[in-house]
N, C-alpha and C positions, 0 to 999 in steps of 0.2 A: 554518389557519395559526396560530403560533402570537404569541402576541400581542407586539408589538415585535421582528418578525421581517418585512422585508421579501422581493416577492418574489423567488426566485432567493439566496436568502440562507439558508435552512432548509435545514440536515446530512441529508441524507437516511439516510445512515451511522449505525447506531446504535453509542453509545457509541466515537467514532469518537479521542476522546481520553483512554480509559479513566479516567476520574475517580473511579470507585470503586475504583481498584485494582485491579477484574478485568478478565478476558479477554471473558466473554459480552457478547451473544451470537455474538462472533467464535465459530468453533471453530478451532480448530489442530490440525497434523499435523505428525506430525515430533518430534523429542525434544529439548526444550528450552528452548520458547518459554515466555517469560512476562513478567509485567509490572511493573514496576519505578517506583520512585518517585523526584523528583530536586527539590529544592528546591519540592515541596510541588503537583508537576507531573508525571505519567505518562508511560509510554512501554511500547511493546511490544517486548521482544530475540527476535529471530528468527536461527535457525544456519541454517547453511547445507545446505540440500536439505529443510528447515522448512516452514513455510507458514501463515498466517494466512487465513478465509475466510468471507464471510456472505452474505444475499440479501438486499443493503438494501429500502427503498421505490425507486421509479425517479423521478427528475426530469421533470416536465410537457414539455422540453425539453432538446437537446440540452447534457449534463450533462457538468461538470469535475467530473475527481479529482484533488483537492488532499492533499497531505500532507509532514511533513518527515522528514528520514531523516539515519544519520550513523553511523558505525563508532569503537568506540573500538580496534582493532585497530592495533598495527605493523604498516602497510606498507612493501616497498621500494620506490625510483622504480621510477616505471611501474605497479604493481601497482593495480588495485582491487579491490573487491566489487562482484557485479553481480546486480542483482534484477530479479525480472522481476514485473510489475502487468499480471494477466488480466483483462479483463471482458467477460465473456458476455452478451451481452441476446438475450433472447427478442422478437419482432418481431409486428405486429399482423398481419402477412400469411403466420404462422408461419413464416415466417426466423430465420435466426441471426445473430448481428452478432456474433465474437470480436476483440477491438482490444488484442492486443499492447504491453506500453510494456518497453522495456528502458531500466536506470539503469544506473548507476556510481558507487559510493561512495568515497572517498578518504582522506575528510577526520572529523575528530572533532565538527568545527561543525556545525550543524541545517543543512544542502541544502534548500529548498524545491522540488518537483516539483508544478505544474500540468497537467494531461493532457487537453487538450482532447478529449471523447469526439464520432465523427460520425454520432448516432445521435439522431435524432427520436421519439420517443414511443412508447419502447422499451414494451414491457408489464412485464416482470422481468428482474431482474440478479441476475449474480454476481460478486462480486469477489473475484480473490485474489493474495495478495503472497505471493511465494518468493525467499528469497535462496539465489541457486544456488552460489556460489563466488566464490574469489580466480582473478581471472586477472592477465596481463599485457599492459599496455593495453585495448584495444576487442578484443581477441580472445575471440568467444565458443568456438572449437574447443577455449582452452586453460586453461578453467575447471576449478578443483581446489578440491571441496569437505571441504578440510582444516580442520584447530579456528581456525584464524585468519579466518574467515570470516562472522563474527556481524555482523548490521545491528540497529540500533533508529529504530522506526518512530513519529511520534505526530501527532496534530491532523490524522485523517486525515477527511478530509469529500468529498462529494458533493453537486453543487447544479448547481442548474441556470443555463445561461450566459444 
């Protein structure tokens, strides 16, 4: 552990705030993605049908994914962007655990999203963020991944609860 780092407190996420300005060990899919700099503080813009994705380390215990997010697109009422945060674990009883999170983005301000994960002493993960589209409202049938549809993602971490 790492020194002045309590338990349950350690990012399991690497590079989960981009501070060096790059993307690794993220890989990305999709045409567009990259990472950005903002008052001396990082972030990753992801377009839509994009995707960000890595195999952190796994938390000793049921693990939250924490991160904030925020669009700088014109919306109209009603409208958002809507991402979706995969995570896969591999299971000691070779199971699979996939736990689903859909967002909704609106707004230009940092969102904070905690995702409480229901999985105990996963063996490996995967995690991945995809901004799928602009819909209207909570409709996911009516999602259209036009150029208006860019999310930025940052101080994304994994720790255990």
């Amino acid at each position: 552990m790492e020194k002045g780092k309590e338990q349950g407190q350690e990012n399991f996420i690497k590079n989960g705030d981009f501070a060096d300005g790059k993307l690794e060990p993220w890989v990305a899919e999709g045409k567009g993605v990259g990472v950005f700099e903002e008052a001396g503080r990082y972030y990753v813009r992801i377009p839509a049908t994009a995707n960000i994705h890595q195999n952190p380390n796994v938390p000793p215990s049921q693990p939250t994914l924490n991160f904030k997010v925020r669009t700088r697109e014109t919306l109209d009422a009603g409208q958002s962007i809507v991402f979706l945060a995969l995570l896969f674990f591999d299971l000691a009883d070779g199971g699979i655990h996939i736990d689903p999170h859909t967002g909704y983005v609106t707004s230009s301000e940092w969102q904070t999203f905690d995702l409480k994960i229901p999985v105990s002493n996963p063996i490996s993960a995967l995690i991945q963020i995809t901004t799928m589209g602009t819909t209207e409202g909570r409709s996911l049938t009516k999602v259209k991944s036009g150029p208006n549809a860019m999310l930025e993602f940052k101080q994304l971490s994994l720790r255990a609860s």
